[in-house]
C-alpha positions as CSV (number, residue, x, y, z in Angstrom):
1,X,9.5,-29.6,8.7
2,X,8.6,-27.5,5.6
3,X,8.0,-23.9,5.9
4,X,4.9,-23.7,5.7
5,X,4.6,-26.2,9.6
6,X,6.6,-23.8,11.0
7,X,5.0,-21.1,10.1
8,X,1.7,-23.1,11.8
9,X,4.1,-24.2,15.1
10,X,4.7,-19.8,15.2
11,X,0.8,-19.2,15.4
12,X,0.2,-18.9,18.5
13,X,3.5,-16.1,18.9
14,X,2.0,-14.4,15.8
15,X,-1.7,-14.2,17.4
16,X,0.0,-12.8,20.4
17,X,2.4,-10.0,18.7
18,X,-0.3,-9.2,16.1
19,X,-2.9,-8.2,18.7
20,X,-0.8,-6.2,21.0
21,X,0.3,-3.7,17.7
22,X,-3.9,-3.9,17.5
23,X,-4.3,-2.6,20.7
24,X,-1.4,0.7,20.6
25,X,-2.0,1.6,17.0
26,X,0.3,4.6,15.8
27,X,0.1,6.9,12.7
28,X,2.1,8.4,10.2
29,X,5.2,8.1,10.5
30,X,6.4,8.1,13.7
31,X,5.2,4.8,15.3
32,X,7.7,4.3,18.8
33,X,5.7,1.6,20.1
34,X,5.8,-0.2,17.0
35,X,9.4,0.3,16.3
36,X,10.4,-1.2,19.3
37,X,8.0,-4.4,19.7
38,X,9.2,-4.6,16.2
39,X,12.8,-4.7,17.3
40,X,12.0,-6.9,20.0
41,X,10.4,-9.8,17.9
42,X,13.5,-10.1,15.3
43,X,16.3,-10.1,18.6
44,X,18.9,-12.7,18.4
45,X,17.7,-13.6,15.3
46,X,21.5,-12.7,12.9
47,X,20.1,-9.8,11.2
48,X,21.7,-6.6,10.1
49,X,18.8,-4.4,11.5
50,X,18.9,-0.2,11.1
51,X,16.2,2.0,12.1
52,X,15.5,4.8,10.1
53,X,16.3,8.6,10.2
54,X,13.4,10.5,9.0
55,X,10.9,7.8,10.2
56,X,10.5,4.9,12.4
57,X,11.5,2.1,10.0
58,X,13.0,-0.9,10.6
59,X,15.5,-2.4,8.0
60,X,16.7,-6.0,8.6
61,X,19.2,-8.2,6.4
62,X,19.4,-11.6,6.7
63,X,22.6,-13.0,4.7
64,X,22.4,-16.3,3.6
65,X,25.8,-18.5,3.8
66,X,26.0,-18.7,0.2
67,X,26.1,-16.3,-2.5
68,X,23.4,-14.9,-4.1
69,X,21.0,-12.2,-5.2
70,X,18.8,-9.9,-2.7
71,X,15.3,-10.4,-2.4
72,X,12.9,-7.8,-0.9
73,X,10.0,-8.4,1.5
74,X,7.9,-5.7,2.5
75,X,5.0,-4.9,5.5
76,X,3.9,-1.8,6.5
77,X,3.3,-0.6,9.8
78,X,0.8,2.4,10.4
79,X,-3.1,2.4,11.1
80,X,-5.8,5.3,10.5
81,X,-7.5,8.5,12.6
82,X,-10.5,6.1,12.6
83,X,-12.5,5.2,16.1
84,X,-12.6,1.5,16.7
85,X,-15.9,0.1,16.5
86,X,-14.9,-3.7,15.8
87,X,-16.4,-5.4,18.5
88,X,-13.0,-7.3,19.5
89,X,-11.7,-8.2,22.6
90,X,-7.9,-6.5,22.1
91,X,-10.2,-3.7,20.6
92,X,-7.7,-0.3,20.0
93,X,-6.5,1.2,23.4
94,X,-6.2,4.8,21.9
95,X,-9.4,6.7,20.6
96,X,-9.5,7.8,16.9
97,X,-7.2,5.5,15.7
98,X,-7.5,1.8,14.4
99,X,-5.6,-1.1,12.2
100,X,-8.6,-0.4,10.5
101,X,-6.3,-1.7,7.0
102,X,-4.5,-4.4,8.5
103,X,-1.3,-3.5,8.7
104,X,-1.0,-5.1,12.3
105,X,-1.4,-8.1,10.3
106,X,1.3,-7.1,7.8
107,X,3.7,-6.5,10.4
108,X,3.5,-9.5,12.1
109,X,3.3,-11.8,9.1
110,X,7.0,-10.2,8.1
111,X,8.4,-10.9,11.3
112,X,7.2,-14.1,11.1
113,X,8.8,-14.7,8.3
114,X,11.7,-13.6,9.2
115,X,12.0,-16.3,11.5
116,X,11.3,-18.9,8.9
117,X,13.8,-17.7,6.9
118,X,16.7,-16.8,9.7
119,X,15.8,-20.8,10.6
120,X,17.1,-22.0,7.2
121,X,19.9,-19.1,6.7
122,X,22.8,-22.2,6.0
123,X,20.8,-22.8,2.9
124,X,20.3,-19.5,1.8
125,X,21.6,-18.6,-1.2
126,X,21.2,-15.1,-1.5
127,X,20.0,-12.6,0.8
128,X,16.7,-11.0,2.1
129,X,16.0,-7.7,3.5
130,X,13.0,-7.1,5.5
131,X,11.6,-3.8,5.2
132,X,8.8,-2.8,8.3
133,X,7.6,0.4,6.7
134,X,5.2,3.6,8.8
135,X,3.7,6.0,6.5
136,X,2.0,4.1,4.1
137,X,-1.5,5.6,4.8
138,X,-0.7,9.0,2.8
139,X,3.0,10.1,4.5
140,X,4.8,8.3,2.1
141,X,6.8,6.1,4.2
142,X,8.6,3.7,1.1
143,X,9.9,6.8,-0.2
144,X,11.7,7.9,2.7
145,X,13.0,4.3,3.1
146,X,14.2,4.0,-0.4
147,X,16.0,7.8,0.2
148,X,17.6,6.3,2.9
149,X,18.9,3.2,1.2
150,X,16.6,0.4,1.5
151,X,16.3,-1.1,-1.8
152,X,20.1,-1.2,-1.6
153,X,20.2,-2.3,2.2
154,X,22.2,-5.4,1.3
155,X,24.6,-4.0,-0.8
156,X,23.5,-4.2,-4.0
157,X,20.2,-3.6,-5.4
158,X,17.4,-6.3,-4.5
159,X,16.5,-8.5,-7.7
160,X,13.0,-8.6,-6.5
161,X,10.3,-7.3,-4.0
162,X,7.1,-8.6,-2.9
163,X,4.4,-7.4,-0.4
164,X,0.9,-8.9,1.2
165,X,-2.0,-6.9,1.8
166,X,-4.9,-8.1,3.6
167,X,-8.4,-7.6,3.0
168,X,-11.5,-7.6,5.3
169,X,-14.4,-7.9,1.9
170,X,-14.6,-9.5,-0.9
171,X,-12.2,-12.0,-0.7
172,X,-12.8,-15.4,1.0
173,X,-10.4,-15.9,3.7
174,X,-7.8,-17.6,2.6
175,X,-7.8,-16.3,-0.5
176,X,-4.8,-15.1,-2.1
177,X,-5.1,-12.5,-5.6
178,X,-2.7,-10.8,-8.3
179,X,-2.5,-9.8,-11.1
180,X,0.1,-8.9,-14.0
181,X,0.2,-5.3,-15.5
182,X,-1.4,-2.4,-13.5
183,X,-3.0,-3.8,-9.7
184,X,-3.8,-0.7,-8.2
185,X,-4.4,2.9,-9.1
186,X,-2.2,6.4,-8.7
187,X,-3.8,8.2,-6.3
188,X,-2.9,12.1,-6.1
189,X,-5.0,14.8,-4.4
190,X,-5.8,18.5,-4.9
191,X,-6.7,21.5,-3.8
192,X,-8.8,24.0,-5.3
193,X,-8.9,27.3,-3.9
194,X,-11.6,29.9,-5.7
195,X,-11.0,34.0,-4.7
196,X,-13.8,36.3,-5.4
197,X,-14.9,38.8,-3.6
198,X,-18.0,38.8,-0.8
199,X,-21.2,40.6,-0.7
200,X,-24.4,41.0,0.6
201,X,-26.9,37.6,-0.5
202,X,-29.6,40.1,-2.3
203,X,-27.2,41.9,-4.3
204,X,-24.9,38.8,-5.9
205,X,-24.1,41.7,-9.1
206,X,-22.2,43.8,-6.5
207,X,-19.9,40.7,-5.4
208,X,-17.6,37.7,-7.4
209,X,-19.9,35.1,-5.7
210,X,-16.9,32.1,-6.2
211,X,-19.6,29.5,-4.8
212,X,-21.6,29.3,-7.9
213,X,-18.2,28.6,-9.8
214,X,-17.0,26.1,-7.8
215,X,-19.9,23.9,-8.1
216,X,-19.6,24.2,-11.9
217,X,-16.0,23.0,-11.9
218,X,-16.8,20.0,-9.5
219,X,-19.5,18.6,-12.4
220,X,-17.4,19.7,-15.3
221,X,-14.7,17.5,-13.5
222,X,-17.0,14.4,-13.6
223,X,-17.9,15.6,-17.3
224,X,-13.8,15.6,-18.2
225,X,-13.0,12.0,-17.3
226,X,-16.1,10.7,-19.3
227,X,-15.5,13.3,-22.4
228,X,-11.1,13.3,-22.3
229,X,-10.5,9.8,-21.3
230,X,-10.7,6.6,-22.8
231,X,-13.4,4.3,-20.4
232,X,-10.6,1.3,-20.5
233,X,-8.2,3.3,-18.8
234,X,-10.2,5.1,-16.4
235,X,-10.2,8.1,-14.1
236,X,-12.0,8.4,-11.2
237,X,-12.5,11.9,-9.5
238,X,-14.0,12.0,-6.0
239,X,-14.9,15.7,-4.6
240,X,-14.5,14.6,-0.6
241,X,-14.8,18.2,1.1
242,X,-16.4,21.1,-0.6
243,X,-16.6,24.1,2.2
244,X,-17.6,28.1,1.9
245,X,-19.0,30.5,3.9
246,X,-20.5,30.6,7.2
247,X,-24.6,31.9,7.1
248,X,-27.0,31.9,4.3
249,X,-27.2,35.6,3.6
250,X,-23.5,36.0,3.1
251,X,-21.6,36.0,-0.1
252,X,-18.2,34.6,0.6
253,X,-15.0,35.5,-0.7
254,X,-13.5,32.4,-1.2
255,X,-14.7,28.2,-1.7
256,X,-12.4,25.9,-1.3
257,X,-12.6,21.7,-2.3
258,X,-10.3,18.8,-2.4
259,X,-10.4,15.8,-4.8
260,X,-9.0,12.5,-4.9
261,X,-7.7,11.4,-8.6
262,X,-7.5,8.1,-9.6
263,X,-5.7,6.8,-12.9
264,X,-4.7,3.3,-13.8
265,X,-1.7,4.0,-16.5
266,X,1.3,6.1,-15.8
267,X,0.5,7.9,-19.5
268,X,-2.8,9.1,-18.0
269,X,-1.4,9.4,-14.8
270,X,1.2,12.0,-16.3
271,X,-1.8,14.2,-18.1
272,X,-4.4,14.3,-15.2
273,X,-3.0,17.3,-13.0
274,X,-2.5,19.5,-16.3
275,X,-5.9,18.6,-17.4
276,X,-7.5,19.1,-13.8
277,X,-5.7,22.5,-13.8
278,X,-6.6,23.5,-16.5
279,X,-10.2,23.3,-16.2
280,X,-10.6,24.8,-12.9
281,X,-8.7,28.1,-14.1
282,X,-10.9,28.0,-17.1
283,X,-14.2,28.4,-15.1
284,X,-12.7,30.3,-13.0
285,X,-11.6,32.6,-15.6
286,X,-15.1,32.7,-16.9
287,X,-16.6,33.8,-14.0
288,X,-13.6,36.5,-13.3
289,X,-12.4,34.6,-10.6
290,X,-9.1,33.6,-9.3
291,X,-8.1,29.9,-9.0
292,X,-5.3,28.5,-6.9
293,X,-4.4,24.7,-7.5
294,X,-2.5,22.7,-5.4
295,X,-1.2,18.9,-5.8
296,X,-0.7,18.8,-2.3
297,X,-0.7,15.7,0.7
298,X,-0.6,12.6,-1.0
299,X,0.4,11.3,-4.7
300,X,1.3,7.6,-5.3
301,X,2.2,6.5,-8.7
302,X,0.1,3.5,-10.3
303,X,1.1,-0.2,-8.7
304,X,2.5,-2.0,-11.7
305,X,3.4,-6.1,-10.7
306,X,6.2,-7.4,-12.9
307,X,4.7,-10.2,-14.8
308,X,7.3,-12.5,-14.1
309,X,6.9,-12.1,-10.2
310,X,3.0,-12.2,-11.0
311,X,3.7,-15.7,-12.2
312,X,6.3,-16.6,-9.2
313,X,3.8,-15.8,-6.6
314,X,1.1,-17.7,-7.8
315,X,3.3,-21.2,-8.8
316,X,4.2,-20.4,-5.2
317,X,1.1,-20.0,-3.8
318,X,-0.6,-23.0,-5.6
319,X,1.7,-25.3,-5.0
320,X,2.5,-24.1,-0.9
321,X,-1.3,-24.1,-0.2
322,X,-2.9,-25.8,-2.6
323,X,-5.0,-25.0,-6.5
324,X,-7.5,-23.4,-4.9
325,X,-6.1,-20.8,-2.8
326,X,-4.9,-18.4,-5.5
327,X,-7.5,-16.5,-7.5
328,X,-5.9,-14.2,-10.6
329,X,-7.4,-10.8,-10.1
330,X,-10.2,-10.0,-12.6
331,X,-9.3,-6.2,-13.1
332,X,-7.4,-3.4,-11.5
333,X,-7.9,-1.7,-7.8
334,X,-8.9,1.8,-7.4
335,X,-7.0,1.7,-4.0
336,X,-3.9,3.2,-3.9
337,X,-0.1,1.7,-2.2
338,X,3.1,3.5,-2.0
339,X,4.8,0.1,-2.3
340,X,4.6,1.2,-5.9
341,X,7.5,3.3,-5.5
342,X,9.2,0.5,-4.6
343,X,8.1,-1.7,-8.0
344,X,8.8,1.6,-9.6
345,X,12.9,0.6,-9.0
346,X,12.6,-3.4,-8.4
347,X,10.8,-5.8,-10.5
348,X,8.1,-7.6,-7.9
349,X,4.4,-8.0,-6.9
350,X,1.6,-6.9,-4.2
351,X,-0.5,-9.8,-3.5
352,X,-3.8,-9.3,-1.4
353,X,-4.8,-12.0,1.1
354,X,-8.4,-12.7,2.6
355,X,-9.0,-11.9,6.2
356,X,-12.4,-11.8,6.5
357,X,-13.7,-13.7,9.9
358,X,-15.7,-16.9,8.4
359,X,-18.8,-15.8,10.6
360,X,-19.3,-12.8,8.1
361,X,-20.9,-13.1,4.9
362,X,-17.6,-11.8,2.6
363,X,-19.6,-9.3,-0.1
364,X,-20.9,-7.7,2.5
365,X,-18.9,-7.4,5.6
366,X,-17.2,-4.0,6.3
367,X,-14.3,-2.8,3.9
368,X,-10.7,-1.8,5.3
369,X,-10.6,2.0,7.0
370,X,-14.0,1.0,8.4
371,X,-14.5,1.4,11.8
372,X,-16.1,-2.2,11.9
373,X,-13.5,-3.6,9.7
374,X,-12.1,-7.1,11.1
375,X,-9.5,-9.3,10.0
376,X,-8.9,-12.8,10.9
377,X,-5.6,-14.0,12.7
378,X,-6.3,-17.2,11.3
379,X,-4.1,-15.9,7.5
380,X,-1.2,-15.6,10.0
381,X,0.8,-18.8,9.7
382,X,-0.2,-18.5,6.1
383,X,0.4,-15.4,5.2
384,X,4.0,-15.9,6.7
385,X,4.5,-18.7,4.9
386,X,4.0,-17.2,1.6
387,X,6.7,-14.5,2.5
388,X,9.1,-17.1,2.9
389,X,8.7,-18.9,0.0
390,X,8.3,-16.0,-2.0
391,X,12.0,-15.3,-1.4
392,X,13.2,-18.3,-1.0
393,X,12.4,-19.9,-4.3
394,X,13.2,-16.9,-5.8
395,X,16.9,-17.4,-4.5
396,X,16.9,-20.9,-5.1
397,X,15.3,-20.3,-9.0
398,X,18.5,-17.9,-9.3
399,X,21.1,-20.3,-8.0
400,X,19.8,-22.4,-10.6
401,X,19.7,-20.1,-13.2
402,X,23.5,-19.3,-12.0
403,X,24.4,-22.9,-12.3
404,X,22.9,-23.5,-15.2
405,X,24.9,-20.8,-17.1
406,X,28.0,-21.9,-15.4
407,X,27.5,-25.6,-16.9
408,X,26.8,-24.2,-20.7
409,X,29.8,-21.9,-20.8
410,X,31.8,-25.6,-19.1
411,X,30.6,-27.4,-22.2
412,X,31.2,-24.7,-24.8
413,X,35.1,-24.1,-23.0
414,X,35.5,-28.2,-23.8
């Protein structure tokens, strides 16, 4: 049978493991439950498996009976503080949280491949580490893994890496996308703290009213990324909270907001927190005010796919699933992934697959971290299957490679 019919003959398993993690979603990165039915799914199969230290990861190595390179296959594990308003029947057990990204999907997928791969582990030449990652909604889980060894799990440094993501708009079920060059954005967040000094709201001369200045640095920040940044490589800037004060005849002594940044090179990646910094002390210092900045929570670096894997994964893809199943991404995402970290070390890709439940109409139906957002187990099988063959062909296009060197140097010894 090829890969891809098992993958189809482990649906129904899939469908089963996938919508238990549904119902017990965890966050951050501590995920017991998730660990464990994690654990439980890859038993027997012969895997070097670890758990982590700081988090609760799970690191598996299949070595194949021949030599070989390492290949790296990646699924994160954590959902969101978002109330589950789906509509499904293994609807989340825990209120406030939700696989409202799809990582339940992502997990499952990875251990079904896993099983693909264990199946055909005589003819492996090479090896494969699975990496089951919590933390990627904002922790930073891959950096904790890669701290504690990961990339290297095998013994020597994977040759390649590759991850799915699945999405619940935009793209028809089905659907796998990629691109070469920059996929996804950096994401880093601040924030700014204004000190002044309180007063009564009819006399604003006796006080440093920091409200006033705060609103001016939100706009000037929208001004900066049209005025300091070239338009094809963007910056986004999203104020998300903005909070001072507590009654309308009060002159605070402080405003606080925090921002979202968004940059699509590492060049302009490396000048936005100066530049953000910079202009907030600058008003503030106008206005006699104090500024504190602080590049705080989260701050992922851009998502780069090599272009070589860019072009593995879709000769794969094509020719696994057929022509039509693989669309080359149009542009860039202004989402963020900390599987970049991980493409920051090993060449590889992030591919996104469509989950979107063929009874909804795809431009419009809820986007991931919506409460309504749903995802289709149908890109199971699928989605597993593409895992497999990502790695294995990879392998099998080294082996060659190896061979193939092996022959020339034959022919220039005789």
């Amino acid at each position: 049978m090829t890969v891809l019919e098992d993958a189809r003959a482990l649906h129904g398993d899939m469908v089963r493991m996938r919508r238990e993690l549904h119902a017990r979603p965890e966050l951050g990165l501590d995920l017991p439950y998730t660990q464990e039915r994690v654990l439980a799914e890859l038993a027997g199969l012969p895997l070097e498996t670890t758990t982590g230290r700081a988090l609760s990861s799970v690191t598996a190595v299949l070595r194949g009976a021949l030599p070989g390179p390492t290949v790296l296959l990646r699924g994160d594990m954590d959902a969101l503080p978002v109330g589950e308003r789906s509509g499904v029947d293994y609807t989340s057990t825990v209120p406030g949280r939700m696989h409202a990204c799809g990582h339940d999907l992502h997990t499952t997928m990875l251990a079904g491949a896993a099983h693909l791969l264990a199946a055909r582990r005589d003819t492996l030449a090479g090896n494969i580490v699975f990496m089951f990652q919590p933390g990627e909604e904002g922790p930073g889980g891959a950096g904790l893994m890669i701290d504690e060894g990961v990339l290297d799990a095998s013994g020597e440094r994977a040759v390649a890496a590759y991850a799915l993501h699945v999405a619940s708009t935009m793209i028809p079920q089905g659907v796998f996308t990629c691109r070469a060059g920059t996929a996804l954005a950096a994401a880093d967040s601040v924030r700014v703290t204004v000190r002044g000094a309180g007063g009564h709201g009819s006399m604003p001369h006796r006080a440093k009213d920091p409200v006033p200045a705060a609103c001016e640095m939100v706009t000037a920040l929208q001004a900066m990324v049209t005025r300091r940044y070239d338009i094809f490589d963007p910056v986004v800037i999203t104020v998300g909270s903005f909070h001072a004060g507590t009654v309308d005849n009060v002159i605070p002594g402080e405003a606080v907001f925090n921002a979202t940044l968004r940059t699509f090179s590492r060049e302009t990646n490396a000048r936005i927190k100066d530049d953000v910094t910079a202009l907030v002390r600058g008003v503030g210092a106008a206005h006699g005010l104090e500024v504190e900045v602080d590049f705080g929570r989260m701050s992922y670096p851009v998502t780069v796919n090599d272009a070589g894997a860019f072009t593995h994964a879709e000769t794969v893809i094509r020719e696994v699933l057929g022509e039509e199943r693989f669309v080359e991404s149009p542009r860039p995402g202004a989402g963020a992934e900390d599987f970049s970290l991980v493409l920051d070390d090993v060449p590889g890709a992030m591919l996104m697959l469509g989950a979107c439940p063929t009874d909804r109409d795809v431009t419009k139906a809820p986007a991931n971290h919506a409460p309504e957002a749903e995802f289709d187990d149908a890109v199971l099988a699928d989605g597993a299957a593409i895992y497999a063959e990502l790695a294995l062909r990879r392998l099998d296009s080294a082996a060659a490679e190896s061979a193939a060197e092996s022959a020339a140097a034959e022919t220039v010894a005789t």
